[in-house]
Every structure is written in C-alpha cells, then in structure tokens.
ChimeraX commands (.cxc) that place a marker at each C-alpha (Angstrom):
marker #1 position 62.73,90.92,138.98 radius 0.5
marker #1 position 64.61,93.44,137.46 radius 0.5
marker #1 position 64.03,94.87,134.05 radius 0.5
marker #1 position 67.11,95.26,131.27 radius 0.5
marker #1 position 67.00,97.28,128.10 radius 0.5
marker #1 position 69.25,96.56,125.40 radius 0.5
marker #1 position 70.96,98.82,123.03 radius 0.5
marker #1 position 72.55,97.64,119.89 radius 0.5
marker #1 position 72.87,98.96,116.60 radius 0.5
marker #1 position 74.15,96.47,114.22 radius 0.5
marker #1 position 73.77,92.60,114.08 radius 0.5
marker #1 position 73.10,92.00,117.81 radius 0.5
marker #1 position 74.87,88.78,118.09 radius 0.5
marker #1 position 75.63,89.90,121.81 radius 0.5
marker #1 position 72.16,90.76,122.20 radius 0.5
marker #1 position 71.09,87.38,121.27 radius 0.5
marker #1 position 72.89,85.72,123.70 radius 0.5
marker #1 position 71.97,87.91,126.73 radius 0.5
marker #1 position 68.55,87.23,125.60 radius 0.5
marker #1 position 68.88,83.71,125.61 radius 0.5
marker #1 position 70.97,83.58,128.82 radius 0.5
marker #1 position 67.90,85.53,130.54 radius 0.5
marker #1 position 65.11,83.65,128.76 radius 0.5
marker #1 position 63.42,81.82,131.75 radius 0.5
marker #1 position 65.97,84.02,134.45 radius 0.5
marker #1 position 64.43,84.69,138.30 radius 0.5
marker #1 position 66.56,87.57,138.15 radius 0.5
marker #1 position 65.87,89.24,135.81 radius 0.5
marker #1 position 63.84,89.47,132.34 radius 0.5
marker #1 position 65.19,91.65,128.82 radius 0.5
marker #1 position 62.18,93.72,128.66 radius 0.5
marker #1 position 63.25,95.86,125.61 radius 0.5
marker #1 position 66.09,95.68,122.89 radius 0.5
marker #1 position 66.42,99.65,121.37 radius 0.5
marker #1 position 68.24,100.47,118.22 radius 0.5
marker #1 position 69.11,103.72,116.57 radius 0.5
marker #1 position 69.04,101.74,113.10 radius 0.5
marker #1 position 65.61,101.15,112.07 radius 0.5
marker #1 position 67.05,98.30,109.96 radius 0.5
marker #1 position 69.63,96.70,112.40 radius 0.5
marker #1 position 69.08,93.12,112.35 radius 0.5
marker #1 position 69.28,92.65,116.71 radius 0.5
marker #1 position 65.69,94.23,116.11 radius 0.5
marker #1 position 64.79,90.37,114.25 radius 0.5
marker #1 position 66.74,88.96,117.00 radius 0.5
marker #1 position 64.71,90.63,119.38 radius 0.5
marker #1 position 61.47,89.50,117.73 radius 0.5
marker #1 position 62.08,86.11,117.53 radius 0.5
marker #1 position 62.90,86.24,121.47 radius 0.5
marker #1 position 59.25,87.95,121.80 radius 0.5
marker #1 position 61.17,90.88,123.25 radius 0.5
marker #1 position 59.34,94.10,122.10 radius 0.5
marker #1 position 61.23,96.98,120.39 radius 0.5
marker #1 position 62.42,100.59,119.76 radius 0.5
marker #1 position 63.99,102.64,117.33 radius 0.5
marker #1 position 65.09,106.20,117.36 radius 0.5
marker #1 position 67.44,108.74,115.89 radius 0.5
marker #1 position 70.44,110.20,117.36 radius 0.5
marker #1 position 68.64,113.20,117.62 radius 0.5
marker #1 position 65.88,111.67,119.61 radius 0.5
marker #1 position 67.96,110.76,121.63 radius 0.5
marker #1 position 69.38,113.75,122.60 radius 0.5
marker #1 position 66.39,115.14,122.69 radius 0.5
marker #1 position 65.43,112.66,125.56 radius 0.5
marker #1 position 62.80,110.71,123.57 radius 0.5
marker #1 position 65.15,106.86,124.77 radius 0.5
marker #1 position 65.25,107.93,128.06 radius 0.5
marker #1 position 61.51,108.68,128.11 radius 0.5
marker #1 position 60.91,105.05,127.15 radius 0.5
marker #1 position 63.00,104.02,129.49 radius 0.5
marker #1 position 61.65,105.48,132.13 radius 0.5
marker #1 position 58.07,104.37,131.21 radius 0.5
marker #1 position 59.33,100.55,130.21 radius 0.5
marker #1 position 60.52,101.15,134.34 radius 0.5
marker #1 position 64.17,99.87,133.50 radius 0.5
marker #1 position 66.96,99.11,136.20 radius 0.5
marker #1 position 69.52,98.32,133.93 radius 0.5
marker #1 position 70.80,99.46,130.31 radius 0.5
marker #1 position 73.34,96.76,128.55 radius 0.5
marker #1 position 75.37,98.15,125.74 radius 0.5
marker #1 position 75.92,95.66,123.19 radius 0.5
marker #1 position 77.20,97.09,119.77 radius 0.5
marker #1 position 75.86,100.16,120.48 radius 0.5
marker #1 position 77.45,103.11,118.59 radius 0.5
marker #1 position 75.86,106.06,119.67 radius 0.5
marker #1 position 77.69,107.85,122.75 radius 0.5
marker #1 position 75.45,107.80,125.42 radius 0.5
marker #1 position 74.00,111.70,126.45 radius 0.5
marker #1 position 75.08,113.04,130.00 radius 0.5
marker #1 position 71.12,113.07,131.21 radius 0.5
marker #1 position 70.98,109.30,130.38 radius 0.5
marker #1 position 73.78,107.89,132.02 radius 0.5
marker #1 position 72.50,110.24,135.20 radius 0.5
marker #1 position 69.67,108.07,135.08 radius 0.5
marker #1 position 71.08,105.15,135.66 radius 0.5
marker #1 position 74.00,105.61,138.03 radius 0.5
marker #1 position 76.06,102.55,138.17 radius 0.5
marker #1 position 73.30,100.69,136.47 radius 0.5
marker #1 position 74.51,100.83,132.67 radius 0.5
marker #1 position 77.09,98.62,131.66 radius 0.5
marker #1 position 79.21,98.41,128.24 radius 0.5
marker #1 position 81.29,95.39,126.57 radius 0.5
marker #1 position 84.77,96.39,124.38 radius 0.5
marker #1 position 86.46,94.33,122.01 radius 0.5
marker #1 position 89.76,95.17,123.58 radius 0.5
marker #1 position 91.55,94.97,126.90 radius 0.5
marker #1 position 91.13,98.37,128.45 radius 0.5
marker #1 position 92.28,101.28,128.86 radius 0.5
marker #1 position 93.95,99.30,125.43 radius 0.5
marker #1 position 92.47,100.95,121.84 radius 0.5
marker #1 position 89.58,102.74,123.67 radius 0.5
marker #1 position 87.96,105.68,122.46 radius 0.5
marker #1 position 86.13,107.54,119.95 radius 0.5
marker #1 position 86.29,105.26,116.72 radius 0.5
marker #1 position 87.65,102.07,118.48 radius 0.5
marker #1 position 85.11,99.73,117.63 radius 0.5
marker #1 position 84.29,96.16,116.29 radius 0.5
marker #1 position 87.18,95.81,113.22 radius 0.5
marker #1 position 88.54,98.75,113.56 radius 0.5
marker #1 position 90.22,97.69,117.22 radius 0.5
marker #1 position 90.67,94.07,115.73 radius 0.5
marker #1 position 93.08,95.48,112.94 radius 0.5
marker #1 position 94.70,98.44,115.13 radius 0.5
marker #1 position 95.97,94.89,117.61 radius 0.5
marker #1 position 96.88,93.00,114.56 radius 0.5
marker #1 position 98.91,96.09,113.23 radius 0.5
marker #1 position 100.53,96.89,117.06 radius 0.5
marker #1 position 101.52,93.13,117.15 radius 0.5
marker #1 position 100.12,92.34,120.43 radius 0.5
marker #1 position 100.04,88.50,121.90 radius 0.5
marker #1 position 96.86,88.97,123.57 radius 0.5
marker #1 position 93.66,90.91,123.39 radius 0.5
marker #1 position 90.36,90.39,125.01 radius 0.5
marker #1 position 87.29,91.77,126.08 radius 0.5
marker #1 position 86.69,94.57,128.75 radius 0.5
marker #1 position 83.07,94.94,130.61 radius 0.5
marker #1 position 82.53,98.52,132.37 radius 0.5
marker #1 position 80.71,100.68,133.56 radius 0.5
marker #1 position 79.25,103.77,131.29 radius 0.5
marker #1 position 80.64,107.31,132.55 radius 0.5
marker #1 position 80.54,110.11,130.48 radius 0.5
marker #1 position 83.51,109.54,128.27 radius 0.5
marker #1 position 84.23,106.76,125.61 radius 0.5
marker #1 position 85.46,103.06,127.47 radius 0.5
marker #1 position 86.83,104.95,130.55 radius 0.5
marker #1 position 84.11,103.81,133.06 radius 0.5
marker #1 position 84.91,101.87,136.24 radius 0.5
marker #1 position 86.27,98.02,134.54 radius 0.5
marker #1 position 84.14,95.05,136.00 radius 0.5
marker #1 position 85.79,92.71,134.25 radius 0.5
marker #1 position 88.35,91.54,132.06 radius 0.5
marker #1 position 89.25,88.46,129.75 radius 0.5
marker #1 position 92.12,87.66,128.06 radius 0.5
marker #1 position 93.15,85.27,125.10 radius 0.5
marker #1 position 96.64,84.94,123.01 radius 0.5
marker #1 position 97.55,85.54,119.75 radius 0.5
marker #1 position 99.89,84.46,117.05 radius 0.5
marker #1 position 101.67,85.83,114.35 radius 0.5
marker #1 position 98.83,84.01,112.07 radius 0.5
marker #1 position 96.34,85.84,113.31 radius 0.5
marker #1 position 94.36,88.17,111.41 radius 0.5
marker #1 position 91.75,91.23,112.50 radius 0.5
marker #1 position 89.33,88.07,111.52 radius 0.5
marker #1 position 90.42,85.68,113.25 radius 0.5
marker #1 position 91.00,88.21,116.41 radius 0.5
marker #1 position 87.68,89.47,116.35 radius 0.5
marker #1 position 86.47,85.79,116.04 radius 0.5
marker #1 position 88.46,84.86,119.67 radius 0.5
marker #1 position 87.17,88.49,120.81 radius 0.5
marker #1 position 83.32,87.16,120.08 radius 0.5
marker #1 position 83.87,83.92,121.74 radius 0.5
marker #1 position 84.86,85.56,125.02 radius 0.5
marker #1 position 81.86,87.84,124.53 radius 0.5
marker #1 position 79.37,85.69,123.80 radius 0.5
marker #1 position 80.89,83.66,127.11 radius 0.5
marker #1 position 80.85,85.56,129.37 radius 0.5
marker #1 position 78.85,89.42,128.79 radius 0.5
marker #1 position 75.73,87.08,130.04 radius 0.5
marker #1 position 77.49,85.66,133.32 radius 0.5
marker #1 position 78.54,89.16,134.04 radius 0.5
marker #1 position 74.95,90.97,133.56 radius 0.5
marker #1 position 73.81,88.11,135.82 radius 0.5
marker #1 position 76.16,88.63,138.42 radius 0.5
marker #1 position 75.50,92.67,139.01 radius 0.5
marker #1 position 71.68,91.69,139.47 radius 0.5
marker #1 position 71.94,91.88,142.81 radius 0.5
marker #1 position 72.69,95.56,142.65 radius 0.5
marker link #1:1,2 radius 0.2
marker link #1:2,3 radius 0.2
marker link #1:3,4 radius 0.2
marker link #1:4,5 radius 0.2
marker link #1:5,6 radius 0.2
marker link #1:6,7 radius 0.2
marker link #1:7,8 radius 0.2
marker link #1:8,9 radius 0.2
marker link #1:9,10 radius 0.2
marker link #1:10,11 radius 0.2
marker link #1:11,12 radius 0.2
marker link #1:12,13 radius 0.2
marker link #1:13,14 radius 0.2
marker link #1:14,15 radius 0.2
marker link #1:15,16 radius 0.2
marker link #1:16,17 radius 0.2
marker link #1:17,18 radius 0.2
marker link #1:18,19 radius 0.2
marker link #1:19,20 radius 0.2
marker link #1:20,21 radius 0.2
marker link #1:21,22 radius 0.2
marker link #1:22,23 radius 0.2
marker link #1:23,24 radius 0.2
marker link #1:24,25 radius 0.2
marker link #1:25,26 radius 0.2
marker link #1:26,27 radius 0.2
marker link #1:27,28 radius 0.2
marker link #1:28,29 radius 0.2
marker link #1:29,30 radius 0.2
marker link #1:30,31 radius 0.2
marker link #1:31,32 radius 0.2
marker link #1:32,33 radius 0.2
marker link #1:33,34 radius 0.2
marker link #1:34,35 radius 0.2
marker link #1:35,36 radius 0.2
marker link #1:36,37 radius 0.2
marker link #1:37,38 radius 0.2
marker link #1:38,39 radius 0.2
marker link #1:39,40 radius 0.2
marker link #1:40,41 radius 0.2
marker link #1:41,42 radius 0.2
marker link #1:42,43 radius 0.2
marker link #1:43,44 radius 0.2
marker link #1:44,45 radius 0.2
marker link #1:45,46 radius 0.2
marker link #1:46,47 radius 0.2
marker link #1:47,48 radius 0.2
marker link #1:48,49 radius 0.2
marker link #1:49,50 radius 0.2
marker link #1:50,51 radius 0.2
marker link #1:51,52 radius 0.2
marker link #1:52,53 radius 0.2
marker link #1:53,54 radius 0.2
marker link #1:54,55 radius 0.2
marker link #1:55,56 radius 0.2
marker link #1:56,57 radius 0.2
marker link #1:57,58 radius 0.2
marker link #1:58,59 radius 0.2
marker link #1:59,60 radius 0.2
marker link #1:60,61 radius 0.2
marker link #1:61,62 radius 0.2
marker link #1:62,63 radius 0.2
marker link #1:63,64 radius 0.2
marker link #1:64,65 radius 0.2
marker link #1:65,66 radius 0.2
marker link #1:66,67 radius 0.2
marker link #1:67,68 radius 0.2
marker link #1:68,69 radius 0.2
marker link #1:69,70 radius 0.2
marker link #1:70,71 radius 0.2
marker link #1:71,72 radius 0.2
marker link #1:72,73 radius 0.2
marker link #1:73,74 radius 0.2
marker link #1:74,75 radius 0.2
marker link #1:75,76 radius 0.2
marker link #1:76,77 radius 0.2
marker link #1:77,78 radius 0.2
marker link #1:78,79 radius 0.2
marker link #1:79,80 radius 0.2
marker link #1:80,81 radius 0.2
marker link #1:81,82 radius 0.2
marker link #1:82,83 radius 0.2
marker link #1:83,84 radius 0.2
marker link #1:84,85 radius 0.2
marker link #1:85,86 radius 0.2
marker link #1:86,87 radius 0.2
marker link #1:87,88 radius 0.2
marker link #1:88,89 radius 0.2
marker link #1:89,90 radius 0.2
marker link #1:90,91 radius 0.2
marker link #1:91,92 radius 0.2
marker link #1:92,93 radius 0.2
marker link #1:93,94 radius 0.2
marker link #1:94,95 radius 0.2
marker link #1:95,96 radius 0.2
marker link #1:96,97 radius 0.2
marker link #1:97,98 radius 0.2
marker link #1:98,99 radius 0.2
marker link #1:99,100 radius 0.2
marker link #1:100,101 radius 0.2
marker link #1:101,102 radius 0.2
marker link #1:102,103 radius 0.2
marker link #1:103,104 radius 0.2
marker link #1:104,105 radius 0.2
marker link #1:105,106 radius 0.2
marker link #1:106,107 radius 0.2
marker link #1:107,108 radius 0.2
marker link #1:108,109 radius 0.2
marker link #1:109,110 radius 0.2
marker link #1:110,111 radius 0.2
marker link #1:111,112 radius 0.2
marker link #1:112,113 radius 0.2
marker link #1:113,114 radius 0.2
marker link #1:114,115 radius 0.2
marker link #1:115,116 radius 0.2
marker link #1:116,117 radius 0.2
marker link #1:117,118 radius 0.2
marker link #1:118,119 radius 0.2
marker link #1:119,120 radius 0.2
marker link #1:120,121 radius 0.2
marker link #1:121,122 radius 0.2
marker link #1:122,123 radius 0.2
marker link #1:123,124 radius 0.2
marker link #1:124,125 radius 0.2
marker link #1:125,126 radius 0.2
marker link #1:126,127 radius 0.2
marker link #1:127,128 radius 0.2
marker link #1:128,129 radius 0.2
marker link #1:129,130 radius 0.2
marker link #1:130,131 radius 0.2
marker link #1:131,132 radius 0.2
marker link #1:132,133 radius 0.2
marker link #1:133,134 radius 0.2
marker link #1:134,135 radius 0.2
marker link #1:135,136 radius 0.2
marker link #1:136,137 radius 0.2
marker link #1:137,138 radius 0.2
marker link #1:138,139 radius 0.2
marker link #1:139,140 radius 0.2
marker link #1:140,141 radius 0.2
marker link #1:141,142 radius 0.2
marker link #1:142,143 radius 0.2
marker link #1:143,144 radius 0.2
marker link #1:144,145 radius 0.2
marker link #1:145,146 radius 0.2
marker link #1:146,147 radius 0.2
marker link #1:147,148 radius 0.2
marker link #1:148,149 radius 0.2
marker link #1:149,150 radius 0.2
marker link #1:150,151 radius 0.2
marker link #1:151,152 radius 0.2
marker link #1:152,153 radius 0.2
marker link #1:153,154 radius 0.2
marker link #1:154,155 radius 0.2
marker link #1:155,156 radius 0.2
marker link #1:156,157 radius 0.2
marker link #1:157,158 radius 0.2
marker link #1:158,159 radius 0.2
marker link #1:159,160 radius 0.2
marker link #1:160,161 radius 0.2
marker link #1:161,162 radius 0.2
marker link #1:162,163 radius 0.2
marker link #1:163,164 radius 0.2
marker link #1:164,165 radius 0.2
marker link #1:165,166 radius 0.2
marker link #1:166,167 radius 0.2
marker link #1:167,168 radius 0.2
marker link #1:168,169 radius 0.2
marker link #1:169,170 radius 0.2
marker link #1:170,171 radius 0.2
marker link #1:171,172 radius 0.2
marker link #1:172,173 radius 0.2
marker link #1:173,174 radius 0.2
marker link #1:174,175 radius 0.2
marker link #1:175,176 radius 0.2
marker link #1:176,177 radius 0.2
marker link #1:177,178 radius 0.2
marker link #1:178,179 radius 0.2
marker link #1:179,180 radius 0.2
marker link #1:180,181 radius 0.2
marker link #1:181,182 radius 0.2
marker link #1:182,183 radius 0.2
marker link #1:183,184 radius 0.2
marker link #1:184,185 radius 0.2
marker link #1:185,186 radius 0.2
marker link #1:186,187 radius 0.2
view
C-alpha cells in the first residue's frame, strides 16, 4: 500500500476529492494532508476524512522540518494540490519522480512564478483563448516545467469569464487529478 501526503494551502477542494477517491483504495491510502497555513480550511477537510495533519512555515520548510515528517510518516508519494510554496531542491531529491503537481492551465501555457488559481483564469480570459485546461506533472526544480503526465482540455466562449473558466478548470480537476494519482501507483 503506498502512502501519499498532501500539500495544499488554501481551501483544498482538490484535496477533498483525492481523499475521497482513495478512501477505501488497495492502492494506496492519504496518510497526511500538510499545509503551510495554519488556518487553511483543506486542514477541516482533512479532519473530517480522519486524515491526520501538519502545518509549518516556509521557513520550516526550508529548514527541512516537512521533509523530516515525511520521511518519518514513510511517504512514497507527495500530491500538490493548491500548494503555493515552491518546493526546496532537497525535497523534490527525495522523492524522484514520485511528486506530482496539478495547473489550472494547459502547459507550458501561463506557467510560472505567480500563475496560479485566478490569476491564470483572468490572464486566458484577457489573451482570448478558446480553450484552457488542466496540466498534471511532475515536480522538478523550477515552477510547472516538470515532465507533463497529462493533459485536459475544454473550450471557451466569448461569454466566458475568469469565473466561469476557473469553474470548467475545477471540473476537469476534480475529474480527473484522482484517476491520475491512481494510475502512477504502480510506480
């Protein structure tokens, strides 16, 4: 069985449904959901799931104190779901190949430092773009350029607002960031 961590920072609605997906899995169990906002509301997610916790600062981080807990929790994999933080060198040396990330957009598309949640949502509306989508990669060392796993698309219309984008953007998350965990299990 192997053992996935969770990092979020914010509401954790991807985090939800990774735990949900996994809930009563043969493959593999959510064993802890780690924030670096003591008041981020995946951690209530994560409690009503029974899936225990940790917080830390960006500075604990760097300072190795996440990896440390890691390491003792005895992860295989690390999901990023909303997490804002980038990820320190020694961490994603830890797990080679074995952290994976989930972008609003499809890359190498409004990547980057900054390009998150609304803010990619509104720089598609303003580029005028008839599709957008979701991208699910591997971490590497620099923002969104990690080896792409997977891709999904949806279309747009002139309607369309950075709401109503990130609304189709959610729906492809919340379909199919589970499947895809699932399916690099047998790593």
């Amino acid at each position: 069985m192997k053992r996935l961590a969770i990092l979020a920072s914010g509401s954790g609605s991807n985090a939800e449904k990774i735990m949900e997906y996994f809930k009563d899995s043969q493959k593999a169990t959510i064993s802890l959901v780690a924030s670096n906002k003591a008041d981020a509301f995946v951690l209530e997610r994560a409690r009503k799931f029974g899936v225990p916790t940790f917080t830390f600062t960006r500075k604990e981080m760097d300072a190795g104190l996440l990896l440390n807990k890691l390491q003792e929790e005895k992860i295989d994999w690390v999901i990023l779901a909303g997490f804002l933080l980038k990820i320190p060198e020694d961490l994603i040396r830890a797990f080679p190949d074995h952290m994976v990330n989930i972008h609003p957009a499809l890359l190498p598309k409004y990547g980057g430092k900054g390009m998150y949640g609304h803010h990619v949502h509104e720089a598609v509306k303003a580029a005028g773009d008839t599709e957008t989508g979701i991208t699910i990669h591997l971490v590497n060392e620099h923002y969104d350029e990690g080896k792409i796993i997977f891709q999904a698309a949806t279309s747009l219309t002139e309607e369309d607002t950075p709401d109503t984008i990130a609304q189709k953007v959610h729906a492809l998350e919340h379909r199919y960031f589970p499947e895809v965990i699932d399916s690099l299990m047998e790593k």
